[in-house]
N, C-alpha and C positions, 0 to 999 in steps of 0.2 A: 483633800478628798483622797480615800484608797479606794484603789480597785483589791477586790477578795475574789480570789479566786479558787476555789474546794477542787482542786485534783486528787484525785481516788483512784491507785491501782487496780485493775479489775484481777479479782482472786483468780485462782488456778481452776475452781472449777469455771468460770466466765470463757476464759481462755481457752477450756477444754471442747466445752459446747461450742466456741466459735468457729473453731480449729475444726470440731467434725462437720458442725453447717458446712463450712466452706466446701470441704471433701465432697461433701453430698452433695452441694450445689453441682459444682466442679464434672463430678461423675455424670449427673443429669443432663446437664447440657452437653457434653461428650455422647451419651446415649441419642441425646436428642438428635445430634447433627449424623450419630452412622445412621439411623433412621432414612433422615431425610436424603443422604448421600446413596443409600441401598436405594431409595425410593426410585429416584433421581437415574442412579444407571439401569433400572430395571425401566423405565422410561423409555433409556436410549435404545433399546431391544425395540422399541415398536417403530424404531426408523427404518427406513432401505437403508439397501448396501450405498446405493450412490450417495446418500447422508451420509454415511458414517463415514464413510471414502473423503468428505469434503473436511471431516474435524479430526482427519488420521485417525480412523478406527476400524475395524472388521468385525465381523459375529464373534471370530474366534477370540477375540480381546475383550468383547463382552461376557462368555461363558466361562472365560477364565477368571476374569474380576467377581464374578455372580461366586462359580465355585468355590471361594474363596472364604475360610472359615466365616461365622457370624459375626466375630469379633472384629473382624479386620475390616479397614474401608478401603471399598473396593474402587473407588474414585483415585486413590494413589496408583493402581495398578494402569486404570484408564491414561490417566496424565501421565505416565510414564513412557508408553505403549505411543503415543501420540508424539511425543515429543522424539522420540530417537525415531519415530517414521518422516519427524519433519526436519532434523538434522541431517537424514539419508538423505534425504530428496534435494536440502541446499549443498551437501558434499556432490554431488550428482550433479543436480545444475552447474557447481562450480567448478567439476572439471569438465564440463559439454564445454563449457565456457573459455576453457582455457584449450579447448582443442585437444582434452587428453585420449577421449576416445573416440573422438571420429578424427577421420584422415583427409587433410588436406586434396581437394579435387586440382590445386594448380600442382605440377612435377617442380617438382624442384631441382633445382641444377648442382652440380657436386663441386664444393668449393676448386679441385683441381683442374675442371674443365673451363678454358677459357672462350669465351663467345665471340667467333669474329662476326661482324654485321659487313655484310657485301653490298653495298649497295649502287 
């Protein structure tokens, strides 16, 4: 028994048509998602500050993103914005942390002074 199997190159016009589908697929769902992404931070406008304050964001990081050509998705602008406000704040906690900017309340004694106890 054989197996027959008919492989058929697909012509150059096959390929051509394919080639542009995909393009235009491609482009549509790109269009689809700024849509949905514009949608989305025009959304976040309808929260308070104290919202926005809890997902690292302000009004002003919204009207910047908003203002932001048509073309461009302004949800990069958001996550970027959020993310170096939540980097400050663990650089920040981590020097609270390590005593960099607050001052010790015990005095401290200077290695040359020797302490007699009289007792």
């Amino acid at each position: 028994m054989s197996i027959y199997a008919d492989t058929q190159t697909p012509s150059q016009l096959t390929q051509a048509v394919s080639a542009i589908a995909g393009f235009v697929v491609a482009r549509t769902r790109q269009l689809a998602q700024l849509v949905k992404n514009r949608r989305d931070a025009s959304m976040l406008a309808g929260l308070d500050d104290r919202m926005l304050a809890d997902i690292g964001l302000t009004r002003g990081d919204l009207r910047d993103a908003v203002a932001e050509p048509v073309w461009r998705d302004p949800t990069s602008i958001l996550v970027s914005r959020a993310y170096e406000r939540r980097a400050s704040r663990r650089q920040t906690a981590l020097a609270y942390s390590e005593g960099v900017f607050s001052p010790s309340i015990v005095p401290s004694i200077p290695r040359h002074v020797s302490v007699n106890c009289v007792g």
